[in-house]
Phi, psi and omega in degrees: 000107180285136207085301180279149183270165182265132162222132183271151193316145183192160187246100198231166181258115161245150182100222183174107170308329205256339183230270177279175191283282186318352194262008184257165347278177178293107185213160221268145175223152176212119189266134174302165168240175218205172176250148195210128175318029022192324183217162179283173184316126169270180176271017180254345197261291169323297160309321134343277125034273187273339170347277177302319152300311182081022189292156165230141174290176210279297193296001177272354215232128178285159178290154203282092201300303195332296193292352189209085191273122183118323189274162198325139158291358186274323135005290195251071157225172162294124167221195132217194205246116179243143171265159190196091188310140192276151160271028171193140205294145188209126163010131208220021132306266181342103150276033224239345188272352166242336188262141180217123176286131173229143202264143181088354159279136155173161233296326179297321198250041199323334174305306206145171188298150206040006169282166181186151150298350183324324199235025196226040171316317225240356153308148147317137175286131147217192094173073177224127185265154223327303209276354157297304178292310162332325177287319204293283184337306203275348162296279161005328193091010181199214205188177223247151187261166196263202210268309191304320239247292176310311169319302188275001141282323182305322180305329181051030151108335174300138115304125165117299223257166232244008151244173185283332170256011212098214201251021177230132167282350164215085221259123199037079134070356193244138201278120192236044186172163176245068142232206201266121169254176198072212190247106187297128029246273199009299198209109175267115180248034156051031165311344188258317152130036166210129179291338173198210218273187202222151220285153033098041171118001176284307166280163202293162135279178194252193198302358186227351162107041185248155185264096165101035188283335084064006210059172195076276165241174148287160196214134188294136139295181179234005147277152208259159214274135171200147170147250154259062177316315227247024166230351166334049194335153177276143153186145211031063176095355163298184162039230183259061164264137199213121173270165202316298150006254190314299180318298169332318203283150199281125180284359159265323176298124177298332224277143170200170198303123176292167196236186206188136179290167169215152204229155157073025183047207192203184171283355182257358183277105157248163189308331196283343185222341207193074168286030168318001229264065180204163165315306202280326182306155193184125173237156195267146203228117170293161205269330185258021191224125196244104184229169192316338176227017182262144185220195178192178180208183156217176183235183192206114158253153185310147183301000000 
């Protein structure tokens, strides 16, 4: 398979007793084996992609008044979820003091209207939401990996341990991921030597040879979310961070946004807040939200 790795069948302890709630317990799980994207979707890969197809993503596209009855028309246009660091420390409950819809983001444009992908081919693609990344898979020929399946690759063959490369997060001094240092949301002083996302194979790979399994963006699983949804604190675009979308929807309908696990932290994950950046780790992503730092990757199982 060309670009993917093999990763062969195995029974490893996924999740994790020692940090969030949701990543507990801690339990033995075993997976068939499978081929895995060696790195996540690039925007050169992606752009392929829409080419050929002529696809437009969920964030090119205004939402549907059907699907979110009641809300404003002012609302129902295309955008997506851009972070946009406060100029002064602001509360790290609220995550609304950093994620912002911005009309006109979307995967060609991660910023926003004048921003471009132009000079980032071999970065992740993001701002693609659940039925993007689904689309992209199943043109490809393959499929999206499930939470155990992202896990026991991302682990690279460490069992236990509590990074994808052991038990030290920057071992002799070397930065093995793309997040965020210093004090989130404020002030990123780019020790690793990037502010947002980062080419694609720029950090090592891990015991099985994948890239960015990792930090840089977060990456959709195909399982649906199940565990302490409703105790989650939001983070970094996860969880209960509720975009303009979700705000429409009337807050008495029991009904709410299916959610999709999303894996491996971002460049946005730091110690001061969303120490996510490990194997175990895992947030719950409604399915119709596309933000700055979410990507994907896919897999191909055997017949």
């Amino acid at each position: 398979m060309d670009g993917m790795v093999w990763i062969p069948d195995a029974t490893f302890l996924m999740g994790s007793d020692r940090h969030y709630p949701e990543e507990a317990p801690a339990h033995k799980a075993k997976v068939d084996g499978f081929w895995i994207d060696a790195g996540p979707v690039t925007n050169r890969e992606f752009g392929r992609f829409a080419r050929k197809t002529g696809y437009v993503t969920v964030a090119e596209r205004a939402p549907d008044p059907a699907e979110y009855p009641g809300a404003r028309a002012e609302l129902l246009v295309p955008f997506s979820t851009v972070f946009v660091a406060p100029r002064q420390p602001v509360p790290l409950t609220d995550p609304y003091h950093w994620w912002k819809p911005v009309r006109g983001a979307d995967w060609r444009h991660p910023l926003g209207p004048g921003s471009s992908v132009r000079s980032l081919p071999d970065h992740p693609v993001v701002h693609v939401a659940w039925a993007d990344a689904l689309a992209y898979a199943r043109w490809a020929g393959k499929e999206i990996p499930t939470e155990a399946e992202w896990e026991l690759a991302a682990r690279g063959g460490i069992d236990g341990a509590e990074f994808a490369w052991g038990d030290e997060l920057n071992p002799d001094g070397r930065w093995m991921a793309n997040t965020w240092q210093g004090e989130f949301p404020v002030l990123n002083t780019r020790d690793d030597g990037y502010e947002r996302t980062s080419p694609v194979g720029a950090f090592p790979a891990n015991g099985y040879g994948l890239y960015d399994m990792i930090g840089n963006v977060w990456e959709w699983t195909s399982d649906w979310y199940a565990g302490h949804a409703a105790d989650v604190p939001a983070c970094c675009g996860g969880g209960r961070v509720v975009d303009a979308r979700e705000q429409s929807i009337d807050r008495r309908d029991p009904a709410r946004i299916p959610r999709k696990v999303m894996k491996g932290g971002s460049h946005l994950c730091a110690a001061n807040y969303c120490r996510r950046y490990r194997p175990a780790a895992r947030m719950a992503q409604p399915i119709d939200t596309s933000t700055c730092h979410l990507g994907f990757r896919c897999v191909v199982r055997e017949a």
